[in-house]
ROKOLKOL-950131 format. One record per residue (C-alpha): x, y, z; residue in three letters; residue number from 1. Coordinates in steps of 0.5 Angstrom, whole numbers. Example, Ala and Ser with C-alpha at 12.3 -4.5 7.8 and 13.67 -1.06 7.14 Angstrom:
# ROKOLKOL-950131
25 | -9 | 16 | ALA | 1
27 | -2 | 14 | SER | 2
This chain:
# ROKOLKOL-950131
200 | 159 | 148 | UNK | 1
207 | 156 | 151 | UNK | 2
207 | 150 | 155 | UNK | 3
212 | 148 | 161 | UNK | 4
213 | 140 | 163 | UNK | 5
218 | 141 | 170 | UNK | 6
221 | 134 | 171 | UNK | 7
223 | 133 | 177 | UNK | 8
222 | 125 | 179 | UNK | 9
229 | 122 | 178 | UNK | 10
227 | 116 | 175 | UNK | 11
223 | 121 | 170 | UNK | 12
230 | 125 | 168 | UNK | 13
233 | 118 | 167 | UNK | 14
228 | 116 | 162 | UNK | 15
228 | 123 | 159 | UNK | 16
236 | 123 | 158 | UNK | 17
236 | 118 | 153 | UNK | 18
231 | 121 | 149 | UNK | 19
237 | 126 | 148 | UNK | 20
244 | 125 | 144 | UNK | 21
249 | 123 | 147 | UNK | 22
253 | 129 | 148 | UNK | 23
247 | 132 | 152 | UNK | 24
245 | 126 | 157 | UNK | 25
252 | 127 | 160 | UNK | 26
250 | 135 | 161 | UNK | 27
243 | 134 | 164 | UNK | 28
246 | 129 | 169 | UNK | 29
243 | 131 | 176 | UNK | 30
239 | 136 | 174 | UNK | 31
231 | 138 | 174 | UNK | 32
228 | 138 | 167 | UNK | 33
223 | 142 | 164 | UNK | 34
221 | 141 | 157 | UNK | 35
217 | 147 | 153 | UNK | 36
212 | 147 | 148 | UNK | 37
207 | 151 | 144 | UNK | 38
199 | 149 | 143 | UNK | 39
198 | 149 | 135 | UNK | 40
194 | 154 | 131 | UNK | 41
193 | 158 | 137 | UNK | 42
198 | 164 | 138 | UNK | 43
197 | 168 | 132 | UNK | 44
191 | 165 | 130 | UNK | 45
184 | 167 | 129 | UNK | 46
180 | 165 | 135 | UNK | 47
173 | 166 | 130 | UNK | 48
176 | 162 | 124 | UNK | 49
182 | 159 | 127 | UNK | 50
186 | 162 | 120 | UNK | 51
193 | 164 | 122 | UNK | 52
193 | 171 | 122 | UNK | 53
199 | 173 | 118 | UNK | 54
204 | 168 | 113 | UNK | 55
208 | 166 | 121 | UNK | 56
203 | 161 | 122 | UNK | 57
205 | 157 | 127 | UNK | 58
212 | 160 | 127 | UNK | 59
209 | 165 | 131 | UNK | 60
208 | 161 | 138 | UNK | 61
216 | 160 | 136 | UNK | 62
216 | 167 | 138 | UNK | 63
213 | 167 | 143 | UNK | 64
216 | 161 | 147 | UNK | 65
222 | 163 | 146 | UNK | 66
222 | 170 | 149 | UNK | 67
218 | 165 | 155 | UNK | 68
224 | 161 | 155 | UNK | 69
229 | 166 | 155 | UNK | 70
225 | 170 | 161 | UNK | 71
224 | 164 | 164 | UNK | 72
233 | 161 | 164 | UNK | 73
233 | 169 | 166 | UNK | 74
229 | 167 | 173 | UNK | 75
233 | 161 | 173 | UNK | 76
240 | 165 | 174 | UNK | 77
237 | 170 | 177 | UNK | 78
236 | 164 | 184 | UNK | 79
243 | 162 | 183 | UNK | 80
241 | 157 | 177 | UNK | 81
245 | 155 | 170 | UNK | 82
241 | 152 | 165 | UNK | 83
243 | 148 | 158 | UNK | 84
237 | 149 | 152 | UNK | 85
238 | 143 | 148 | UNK | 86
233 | 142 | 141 | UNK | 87
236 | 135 | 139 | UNK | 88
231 | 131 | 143 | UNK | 89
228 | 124 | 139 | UNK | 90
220 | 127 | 141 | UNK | 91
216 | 120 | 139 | UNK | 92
220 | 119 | 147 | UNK | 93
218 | 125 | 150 | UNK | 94
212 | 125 | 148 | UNK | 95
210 | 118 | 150 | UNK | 96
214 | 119 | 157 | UNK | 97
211 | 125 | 159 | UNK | 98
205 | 125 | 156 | UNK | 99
205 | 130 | 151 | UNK | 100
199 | 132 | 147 | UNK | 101
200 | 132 | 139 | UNK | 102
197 | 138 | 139 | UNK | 103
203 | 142 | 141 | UNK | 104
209 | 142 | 139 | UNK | 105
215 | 141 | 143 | UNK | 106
221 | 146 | 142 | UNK | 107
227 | 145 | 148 | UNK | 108
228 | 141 | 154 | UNK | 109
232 | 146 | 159 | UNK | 110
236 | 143 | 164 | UNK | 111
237 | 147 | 170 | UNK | 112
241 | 146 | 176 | UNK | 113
247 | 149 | 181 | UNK | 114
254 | 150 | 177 | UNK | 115
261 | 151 | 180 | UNK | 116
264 | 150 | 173 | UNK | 117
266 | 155 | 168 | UNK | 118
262 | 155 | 161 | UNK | 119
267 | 155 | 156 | UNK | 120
263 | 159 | 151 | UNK | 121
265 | 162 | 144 | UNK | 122
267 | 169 | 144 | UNK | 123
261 | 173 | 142 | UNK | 124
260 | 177 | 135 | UNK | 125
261 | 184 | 134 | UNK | 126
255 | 188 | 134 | UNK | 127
257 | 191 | 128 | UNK | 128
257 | 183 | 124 | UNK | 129
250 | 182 | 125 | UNK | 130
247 | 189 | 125 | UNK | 131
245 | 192 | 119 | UNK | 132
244 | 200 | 120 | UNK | 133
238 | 203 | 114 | UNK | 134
């Protein structure tokens, strides 16, 4: 079961950036932030055993909040926003800061806001490289 953290308190954003790299603080600048997660053992799980229902285990709750995710910077875009999802975080600070739980995993902080800059990004693969026809 996927879990989102929307930071909009300045002060807070501060303190969540210096938990990110270096690289990542200067690109969350003046941003909101929203911090995803996943509560263990529950996605994927048996509700009556609280067995994993197959080999994914937790991996499953990965699944599914990245299609979370992605639906979710998909809505972002579609009101005029851009986003960066960043997975290089330290999360004893995110945790403490925010007060997450250790009952769920955090996966990525997203950082949203209006861009008039261009990304450059790497020229994609040819469907042809990563398909694999049977």
């Amino acid at each position: 079961m996927s879990r989102f953290y929307l930071i909009k308190n300045e002060e807070t954003i501060n303190k969540i950036n210096c938990a990110l790299p270096s690289f990542n603080q200067e690109s969350s600048k003046n941003t909101k932030l929203v911090i995803t997660t996943f509560i263990n053992n529950h996605s994927g799980f048996n509700k009556e055993t609280g067995l994993a229902e197959y080999e994914l285990g937790n991996n499953f709750g990965l699944c599914a909040l990245g299609l979370n995710n992605a639906y979710f910077i998909l809505a972002l875009k579609n009101r005029g926003l851009d986003s960066l999802i960043m997975g290089i975080r330290n999360e004893e600070l995110l945790r403490t800061i925010c007060n997450i739980p250790t009952s769920e995993t955090i996966v990525s902080i997203i950082a949203a806001c209006y861009s008039e800059l261009e990304p450059i990004r790497p020229k994609k693969k040819n469907a042809s490289d990563i398909t694999k026809i049977l």
